[in-house]
C-alpha positions in Angstrom: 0.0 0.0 0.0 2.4 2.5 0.9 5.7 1.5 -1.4 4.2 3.0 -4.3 3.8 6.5 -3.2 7.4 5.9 -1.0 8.9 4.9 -4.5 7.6 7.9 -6.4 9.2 9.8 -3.7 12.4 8.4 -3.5 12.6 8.7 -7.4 11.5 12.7 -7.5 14.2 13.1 -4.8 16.7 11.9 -6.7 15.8 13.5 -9.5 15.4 17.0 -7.9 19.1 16.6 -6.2 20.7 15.5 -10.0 19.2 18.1 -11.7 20.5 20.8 -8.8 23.9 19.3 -9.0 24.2 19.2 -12.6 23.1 23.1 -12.6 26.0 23.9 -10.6 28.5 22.4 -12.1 27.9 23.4 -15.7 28.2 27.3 -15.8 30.9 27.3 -18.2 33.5 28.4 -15.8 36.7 26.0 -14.7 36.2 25.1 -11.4 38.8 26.5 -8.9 41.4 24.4 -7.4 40.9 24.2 -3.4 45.0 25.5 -2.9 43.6 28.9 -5.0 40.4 29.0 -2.6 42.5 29.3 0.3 44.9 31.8 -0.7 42.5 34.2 -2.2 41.3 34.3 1.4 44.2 34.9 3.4 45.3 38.5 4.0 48.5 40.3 2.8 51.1 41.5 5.4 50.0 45.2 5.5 46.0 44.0 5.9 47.4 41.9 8.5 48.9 44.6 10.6 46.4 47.0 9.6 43.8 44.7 11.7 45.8 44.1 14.7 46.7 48.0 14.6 42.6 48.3 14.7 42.1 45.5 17.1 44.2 47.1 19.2 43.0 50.3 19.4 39.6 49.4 19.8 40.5 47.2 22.7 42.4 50.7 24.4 39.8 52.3 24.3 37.6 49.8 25.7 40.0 50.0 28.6 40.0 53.7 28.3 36.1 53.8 28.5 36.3 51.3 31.7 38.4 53.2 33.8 36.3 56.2 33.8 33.3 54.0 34.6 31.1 54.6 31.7 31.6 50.9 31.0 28.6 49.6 33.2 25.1 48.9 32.0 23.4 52.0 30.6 19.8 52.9 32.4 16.9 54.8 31.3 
């Protein structure tokens, strides 16, 4: 009773998950190799500097801003 509408299920699945993989993989463009992925991510040495300059500042004046008490809870 129930493994015909179970099959037609299973088979629509399927289909639905081919059909969304083949959509992505044929857009034409060469896939990118997983060592490029990476390195397009990573940051140069002056970005990398320029962030912990920022961090760094922001974190002073945290500090700054909890030494003259204005670092509690704000209330209405």
């Amino acid at each position: 009773m129930f493994l015909r509408p179970s099959y037609c299920i299973v088979v629509m699945l399927s289909a639905l998950w081919l059909g969304g993989c083949a959509d992505t993989v044929t857009d034409g463009r060469p896939l990118k190799r997983f060592t490029d992925l990476v390195r397009d991510s990573t940051l140069t040495e002056s970005e990398k500097k320029a962030a912990i300059n920022e961090l760094q500042k922001d974190k002073k004046r945290q500090q700054e801003q909890l030494d003259q008490g204005d670092g509690g809870p704000k209330t209405n």
